[in-house]
C-alpha positions as CSV (number, residue, x, y, z in Angstrom):
1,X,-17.1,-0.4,22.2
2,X,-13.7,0.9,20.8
3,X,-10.8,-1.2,20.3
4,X,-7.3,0.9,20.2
5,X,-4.1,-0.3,19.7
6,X,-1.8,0.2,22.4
7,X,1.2,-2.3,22.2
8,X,2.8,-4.0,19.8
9,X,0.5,-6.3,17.8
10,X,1.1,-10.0,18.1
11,X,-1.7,-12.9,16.9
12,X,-2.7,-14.7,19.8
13,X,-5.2,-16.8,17.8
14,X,-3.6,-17.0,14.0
15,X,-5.8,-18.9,11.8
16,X,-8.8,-17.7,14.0
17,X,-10.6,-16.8,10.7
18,X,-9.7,-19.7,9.0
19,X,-11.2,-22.0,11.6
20,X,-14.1,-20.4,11.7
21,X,-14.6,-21.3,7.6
22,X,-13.6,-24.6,8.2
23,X,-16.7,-25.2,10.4
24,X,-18.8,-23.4,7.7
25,X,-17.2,-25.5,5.0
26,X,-17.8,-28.4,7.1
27,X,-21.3,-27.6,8.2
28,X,-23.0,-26.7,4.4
29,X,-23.0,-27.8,1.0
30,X,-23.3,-24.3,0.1
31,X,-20.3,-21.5,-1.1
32,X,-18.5,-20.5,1.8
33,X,-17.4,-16.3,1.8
34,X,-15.5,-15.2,5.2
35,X,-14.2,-11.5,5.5
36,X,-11.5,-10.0,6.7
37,X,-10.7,-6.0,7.9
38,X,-8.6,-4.4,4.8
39,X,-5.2,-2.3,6.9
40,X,-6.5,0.9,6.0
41,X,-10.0,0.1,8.0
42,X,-8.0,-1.7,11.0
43,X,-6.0,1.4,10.5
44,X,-8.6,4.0,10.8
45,X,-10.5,2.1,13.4
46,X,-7.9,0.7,15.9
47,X,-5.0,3.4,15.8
48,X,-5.3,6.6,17.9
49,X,-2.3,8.9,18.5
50,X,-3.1,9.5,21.9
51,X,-2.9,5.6,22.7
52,X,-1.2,4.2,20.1
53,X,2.0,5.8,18.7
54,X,4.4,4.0,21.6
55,X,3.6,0.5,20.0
56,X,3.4,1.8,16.4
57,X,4.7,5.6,15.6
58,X,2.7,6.7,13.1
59,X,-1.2,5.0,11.4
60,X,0.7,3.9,8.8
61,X,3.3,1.8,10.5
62,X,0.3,-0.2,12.2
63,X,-1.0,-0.6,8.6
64,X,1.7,-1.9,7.6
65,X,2.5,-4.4,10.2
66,X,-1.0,-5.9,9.6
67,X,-0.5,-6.6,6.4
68,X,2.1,-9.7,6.6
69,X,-0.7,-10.4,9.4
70,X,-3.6,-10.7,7.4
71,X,-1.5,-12.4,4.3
72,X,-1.7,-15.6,6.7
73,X,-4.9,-14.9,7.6
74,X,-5.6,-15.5,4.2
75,X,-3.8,-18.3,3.2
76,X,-5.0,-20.2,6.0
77,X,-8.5,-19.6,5.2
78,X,-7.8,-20.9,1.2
79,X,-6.3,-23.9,2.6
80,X,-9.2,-24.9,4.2
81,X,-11.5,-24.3,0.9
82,X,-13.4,-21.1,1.7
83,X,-14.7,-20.3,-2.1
84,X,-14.4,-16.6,-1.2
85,X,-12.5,-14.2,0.8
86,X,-13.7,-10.3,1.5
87,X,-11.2,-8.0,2.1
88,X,-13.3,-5.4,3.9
89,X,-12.5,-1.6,3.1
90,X,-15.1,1.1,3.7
91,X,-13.0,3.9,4.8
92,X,-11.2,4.3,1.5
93,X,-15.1,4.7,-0.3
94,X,-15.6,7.0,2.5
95,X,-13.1,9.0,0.1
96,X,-16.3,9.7,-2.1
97,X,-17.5,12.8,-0.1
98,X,-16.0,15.4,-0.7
99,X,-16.0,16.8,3.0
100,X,-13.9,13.7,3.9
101,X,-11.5,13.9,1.6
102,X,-11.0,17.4,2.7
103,X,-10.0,16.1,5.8
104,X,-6.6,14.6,4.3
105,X,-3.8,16.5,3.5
106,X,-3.9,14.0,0.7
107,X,-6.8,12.2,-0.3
108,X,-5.0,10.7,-3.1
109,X,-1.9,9.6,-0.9
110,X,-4.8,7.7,1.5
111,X,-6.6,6.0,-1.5
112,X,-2.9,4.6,-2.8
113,X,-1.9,3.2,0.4
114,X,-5.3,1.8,1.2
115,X,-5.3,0.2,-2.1
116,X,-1.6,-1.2,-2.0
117,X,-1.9,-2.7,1.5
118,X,-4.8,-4.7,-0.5
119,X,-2.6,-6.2,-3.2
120,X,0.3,-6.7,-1.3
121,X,-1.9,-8.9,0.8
122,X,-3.1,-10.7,-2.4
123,X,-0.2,-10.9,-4.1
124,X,0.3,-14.1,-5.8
125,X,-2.3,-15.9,-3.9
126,X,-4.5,-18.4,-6.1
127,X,-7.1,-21.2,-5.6
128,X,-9.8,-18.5,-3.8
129,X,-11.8,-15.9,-4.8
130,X,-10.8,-12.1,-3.5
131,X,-13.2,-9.4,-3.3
132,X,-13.2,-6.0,-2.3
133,X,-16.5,-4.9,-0.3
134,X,-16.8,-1.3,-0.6
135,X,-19.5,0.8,1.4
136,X,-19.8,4.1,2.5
137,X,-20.5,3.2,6.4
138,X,-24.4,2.4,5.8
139,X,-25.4,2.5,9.1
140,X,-29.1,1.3,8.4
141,X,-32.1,3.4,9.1
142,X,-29.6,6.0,10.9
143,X,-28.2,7.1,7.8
144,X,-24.6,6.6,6.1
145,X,-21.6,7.9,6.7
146,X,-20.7,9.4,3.4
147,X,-22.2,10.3,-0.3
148,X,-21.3,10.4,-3.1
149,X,-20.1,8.6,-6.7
150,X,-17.4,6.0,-7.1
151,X,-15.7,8.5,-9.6
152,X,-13.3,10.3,-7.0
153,X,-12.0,6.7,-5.9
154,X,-12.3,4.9,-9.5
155,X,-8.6,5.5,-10.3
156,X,-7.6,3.7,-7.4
157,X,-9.9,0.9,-7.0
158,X,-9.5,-0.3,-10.6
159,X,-5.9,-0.5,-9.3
160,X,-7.1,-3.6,-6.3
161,X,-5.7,-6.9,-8.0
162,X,-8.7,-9.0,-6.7
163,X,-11.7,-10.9,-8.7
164,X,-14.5,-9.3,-7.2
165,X,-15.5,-5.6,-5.9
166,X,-18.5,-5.7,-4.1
167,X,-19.7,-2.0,-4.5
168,X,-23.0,-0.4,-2.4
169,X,-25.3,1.9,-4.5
170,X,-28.2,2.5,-2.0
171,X,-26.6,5.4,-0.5
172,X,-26.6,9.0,-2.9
């Protein structure tokens, strides 16, 4: 199942997210985390030339667009009292292996964006907790979908302005 983009993106349920941690906050006594897709992954996942490009030209323009998107996402979700919010971004750790960076004409151009879409997202916003879950695609007993150490990405991901990172170390 493969969602593509293929006309211009408007909510039809804003505050979707948040509504869902209301019933959470409402339902335990316990901390409350709900997640959102980071641009970059909604990017990567959800935007195909082929399909996409009459609603949104280029990957980056979709990006781009979800950004002031997910911003209210967020702010709705604080204003209920969700205690943490994860900004979900595996395909810029994917940036660790080496045979996926190759596929970029610049790695380092993918890691900035991905990483700037983040904290304009953030900016400013108090009263929650922001993480960062990186992963390289652990996909369970099948495997991942990248290896290797955070060192390639470190440059960029001690650039996210966020409390938490939630980093994966099972895979090599």
């Amino acid at each position: 199942y493969h969602q593509v983009i293929t006309g211009t993106m408007t909510p039809r349920q804003p505050g979707i997210v948040a509504e869902g941690g209301r019933f959470l906050r409402e339902n335990t006594d316990r901390a409350v985390k709900v997640a959102l897709q980071s641009p970059y992954l909604s990017g990567q996942r959800r935007w195909e030339p082929d399909h996409s490009t009459a609603a949104y030209p280029t990957r980056d323009a979709f990006c781009e667009a979800l950004v002031p998107v997910l911003r209210e996402e967020l702010l709705a979700v604080r204003e209920i009292g969700v205690d943490l919010v994860q900004l979900d971004e595996p395909h810029l750790c994917v940036l660790v292996d080496p045979e996926e960076r190759a596929t970029f004409d610049d790695p380092e151009a993918e890691m900035r964006k991905a990483v700037d879409w983040i904290n304009a997202i953030v900016d400013g916003v108090e009263g929650v907790t922001l993480a960062v879950h990186l992963c390289r695609r652990n996909w369970g007993r099948q495997g991942w979908g990248a290896a290797g150490g955070y060192e390639a990405i470190l440059d960029q991901i001690t650039r996210l302005n966020v409390d938490q990172l939630m980093m994966e170390f099972s895979i090599p």
